[in-house]
N, C-alpha and C positions, 0 to 999 in steps of 0.2 A: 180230502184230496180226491180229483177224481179220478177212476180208473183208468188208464191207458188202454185197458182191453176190452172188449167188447164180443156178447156173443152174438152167432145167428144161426138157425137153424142149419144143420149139414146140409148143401144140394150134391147132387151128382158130380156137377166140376171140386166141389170140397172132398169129396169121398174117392174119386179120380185121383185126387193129387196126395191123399193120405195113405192111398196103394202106392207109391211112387219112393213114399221115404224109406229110409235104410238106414235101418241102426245099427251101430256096432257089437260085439257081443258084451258084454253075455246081453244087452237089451234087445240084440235082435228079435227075442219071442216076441217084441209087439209087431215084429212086420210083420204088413199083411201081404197076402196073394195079389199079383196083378188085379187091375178093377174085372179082366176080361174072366179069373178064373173064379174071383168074388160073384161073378154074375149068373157063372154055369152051375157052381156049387151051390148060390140063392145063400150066401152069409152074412150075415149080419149087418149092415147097410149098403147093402148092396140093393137089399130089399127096401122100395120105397117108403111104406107103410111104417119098418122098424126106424128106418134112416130120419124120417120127420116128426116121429114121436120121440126120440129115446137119444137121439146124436144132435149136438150144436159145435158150432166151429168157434172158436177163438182166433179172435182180430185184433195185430196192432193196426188201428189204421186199414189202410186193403192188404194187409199180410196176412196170410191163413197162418199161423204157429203153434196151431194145436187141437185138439179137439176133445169133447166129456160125450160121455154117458149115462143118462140118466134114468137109471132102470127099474120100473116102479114092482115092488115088492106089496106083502100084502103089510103095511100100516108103514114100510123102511122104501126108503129110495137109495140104491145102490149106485155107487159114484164110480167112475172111470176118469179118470185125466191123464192127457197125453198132452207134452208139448213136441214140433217134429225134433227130430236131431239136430239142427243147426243153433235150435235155441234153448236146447235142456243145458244147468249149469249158468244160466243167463242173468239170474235171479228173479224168475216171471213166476216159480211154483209156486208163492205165496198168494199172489194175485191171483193167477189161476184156480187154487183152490177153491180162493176167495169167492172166486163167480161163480164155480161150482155148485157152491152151496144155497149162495144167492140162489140160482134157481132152481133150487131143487126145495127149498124153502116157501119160492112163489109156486112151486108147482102144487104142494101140499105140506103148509105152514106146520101142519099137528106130527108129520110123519118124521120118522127116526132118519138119521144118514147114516149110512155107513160107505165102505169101501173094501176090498179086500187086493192087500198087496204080497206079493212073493218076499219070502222072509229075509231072502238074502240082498234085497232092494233097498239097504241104508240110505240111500241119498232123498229115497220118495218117503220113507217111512219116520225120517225126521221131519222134510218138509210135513208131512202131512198130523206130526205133534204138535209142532208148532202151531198147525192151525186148530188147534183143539180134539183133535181126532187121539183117542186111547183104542191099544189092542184090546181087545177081549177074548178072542178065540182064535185059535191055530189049526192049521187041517189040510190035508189035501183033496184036491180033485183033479181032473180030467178036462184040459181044455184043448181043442184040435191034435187031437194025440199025444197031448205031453202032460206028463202028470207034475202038478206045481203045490208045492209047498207053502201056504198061505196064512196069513195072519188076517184077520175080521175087526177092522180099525172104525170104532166106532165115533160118532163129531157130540161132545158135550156142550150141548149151547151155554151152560154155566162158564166154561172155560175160554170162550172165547171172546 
């Protein structure tokens, strides 16, 4: 079957409109800052260089619904997936993952994936069993001032 979704690299009008969404809590921590204070602060694709190496946008068709991160480690590529809020619950996280992986696979076939999600995130942390991804490691750290409690979900290409 073929995929419905489709990536493409983040551009500015993609990362514009990813500043824009508003999630409910507790998932608010993915919102991000206006694009304007993303650009004074230089965060994370706001910066050109990060934004075309490391962010791709997810597309039904011409709908932006989501976006990854593909964060290369030394021999692991760490995985990021967002769908916005009008279409998480939609049934797209399987798919989504799905391309995730895809290319992060093309990007460096030999390399580990991982992921890490906040513990209290049952709805990402099933979808993302389903896709083959087991915890391995629990932990905290520090990401824009707020300290998150995290599980390190690692993808068993055996299992998938």
């Amino acid at each position: 079957m073929k995929s419905m979704l489709q990536l493409s690299v983040m551009s500015e009008c993609d990362a514009r409109t990813v500043c824009t969404w508003v999630y409910s809590s507790p998932y608010h921590i993915y919102n991000w800052p206006s694009w304007e204070e993303m650009c004074k602060k230089e965060l994370e694709f706001s910066d050109h260089t990060i934004r075309t190496e490391q962010y791709c946008c997810i597309y039904r068709e011409l709908e932006l619904i989501g976006y990854i991160q593909l964060f290369p480690l030394e021999q692991v590529i760490r995985l990021a997936i967002f769908l916005s809020p009008q279409h998480c619950n939609q049934g797209l996280g399987q798919e989504a993952v799905a391309l995730a992986i895809k290319e992060a696979l093309r990007r460096n076939a030999e390399a580990d994936i991982d992921l890490e999600v906040e513990c209290w995130n049952r709805r990402a942390i099933a979808c993302y069993k389903k896709a083959g991804f087991s915890i391995t490691d629990q932990y905290q750290y520090m990401q824009r001032g707020v300290s998150k409690e995290v599980y390190c979900m690692v993808y068993n290409r055996l299992l998938s």
